[in-house]
N, C-alpha and C positions, 0 to 999 in steps of 0.2 A: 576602585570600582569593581563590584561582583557580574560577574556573568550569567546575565539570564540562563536557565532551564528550557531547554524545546521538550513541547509534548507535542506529540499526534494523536488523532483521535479518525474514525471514519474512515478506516485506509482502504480506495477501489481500487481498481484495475487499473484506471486511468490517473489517479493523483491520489497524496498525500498531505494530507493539512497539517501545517507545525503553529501552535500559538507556543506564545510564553510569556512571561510576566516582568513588566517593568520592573528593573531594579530602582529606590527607590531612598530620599535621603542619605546616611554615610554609603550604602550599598551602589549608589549612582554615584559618586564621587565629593558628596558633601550636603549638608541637610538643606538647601537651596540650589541642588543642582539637580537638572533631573537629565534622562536620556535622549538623546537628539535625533539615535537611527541605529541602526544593526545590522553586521553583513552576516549572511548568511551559506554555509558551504554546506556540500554535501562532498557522500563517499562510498564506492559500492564495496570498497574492501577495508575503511577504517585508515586506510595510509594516506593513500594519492583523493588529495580535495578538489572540488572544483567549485567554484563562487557559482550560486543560485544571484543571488539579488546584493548591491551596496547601495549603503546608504537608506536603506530602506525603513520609512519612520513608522510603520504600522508594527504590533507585537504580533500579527497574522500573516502567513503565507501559503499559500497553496502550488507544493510542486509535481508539476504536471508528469507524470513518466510516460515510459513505452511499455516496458516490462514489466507486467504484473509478477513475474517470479524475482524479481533481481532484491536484493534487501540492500537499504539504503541507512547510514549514518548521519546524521548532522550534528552539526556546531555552530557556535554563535558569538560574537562580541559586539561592544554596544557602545559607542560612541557619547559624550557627553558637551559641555561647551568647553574643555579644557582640552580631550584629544580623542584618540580611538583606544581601546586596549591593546594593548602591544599582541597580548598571546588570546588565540578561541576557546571556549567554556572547553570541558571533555566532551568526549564525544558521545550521543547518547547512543542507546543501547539499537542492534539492528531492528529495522523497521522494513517490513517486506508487504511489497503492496500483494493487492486477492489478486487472484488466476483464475481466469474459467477455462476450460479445455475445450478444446476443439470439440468438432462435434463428429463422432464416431462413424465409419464404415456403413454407407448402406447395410441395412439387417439381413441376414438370410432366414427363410422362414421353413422349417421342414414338420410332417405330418407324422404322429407315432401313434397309431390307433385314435384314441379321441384324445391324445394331448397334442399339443404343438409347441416344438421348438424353436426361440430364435435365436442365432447366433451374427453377433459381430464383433469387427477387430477394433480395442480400443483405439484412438487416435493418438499420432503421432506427434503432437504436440500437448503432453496433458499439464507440461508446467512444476503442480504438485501432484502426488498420488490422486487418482479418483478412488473417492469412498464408495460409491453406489451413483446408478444409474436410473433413469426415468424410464419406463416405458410404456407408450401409450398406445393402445388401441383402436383402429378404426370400426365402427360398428356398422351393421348392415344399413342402418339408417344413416353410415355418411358423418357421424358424430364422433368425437375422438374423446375416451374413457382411461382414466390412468391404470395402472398395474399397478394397485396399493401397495403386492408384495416386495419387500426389500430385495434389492437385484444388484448383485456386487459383480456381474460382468461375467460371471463363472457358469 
């Protein structure tokens, strides 16, 4: 019997989806056997496993995390009407769910002739690096306008 492949696809903050694909005829353990369920483990450092789901007959699962920064391994074996696999596929390659950062320091705003500066302190929780920042302006009218220009925080 071969060991299905996990793929992820759509990785958020909050979960990651693994499918993979039925092994199938000699691949499932004989050309009239097919797969009956799959356990499935994860690993945030490739060594120490922990079981997400057994016995589980769907080739979909969706593992729910905390930590969008933490990058996660999975494995798999596949159970048929004969036994389970003794040993789990390899492990596939790290998969690390998105981060959104905190959201930065009230701004301070200072006056330089007719330019205006704002400064704030990036937050303390950004995860991964921030690339750039938004920033929007409130207008005399009460209406809030983006600052097209690119703002890397500096």
């Amino acid at each position: 019997m071969v060991a299905p492949t996990v793929v992820t696809a759509s990785v958020t903050t909050t979960s990651i989806p693994l499918t993979w694909t039925a092994p199938s005829g000699i691949s499932a353990g004989g050309s009239s056997v097919t797969i009956s369920s799959y356990d499935l483990e994860s690993s945030t450092d490739g060594t120490t496993w922990n079981t997400l789901v057994t016995a589980h007959t769907s080739t979909s699962y969706t593992h729910t995390i905390t930590a969008g920064s933490t990058t996660y391994y999975y494995r798999i074996r596949a159970t048929n009407k004969y036994d389970t696999q003794p040993t789990f596929s390899p492990a596939t390659s790290g998969v690390k769910g998105t981060s959104v950062p905190a959201t930065p320091a009230k701004p301070t705003v200072g006056e330089e002739g007719t330019s205006v500066s704002i400064v704030w302190t990036a937050p303390d929780s950004n995860y991964d690096t921030i690339t750039s920042y938004k920033v929007f302006i409130i207008t005399s009218t009460g209406s809030y306008v983006e600052n097209t220009a690119v703002c890397d925080g500096s």
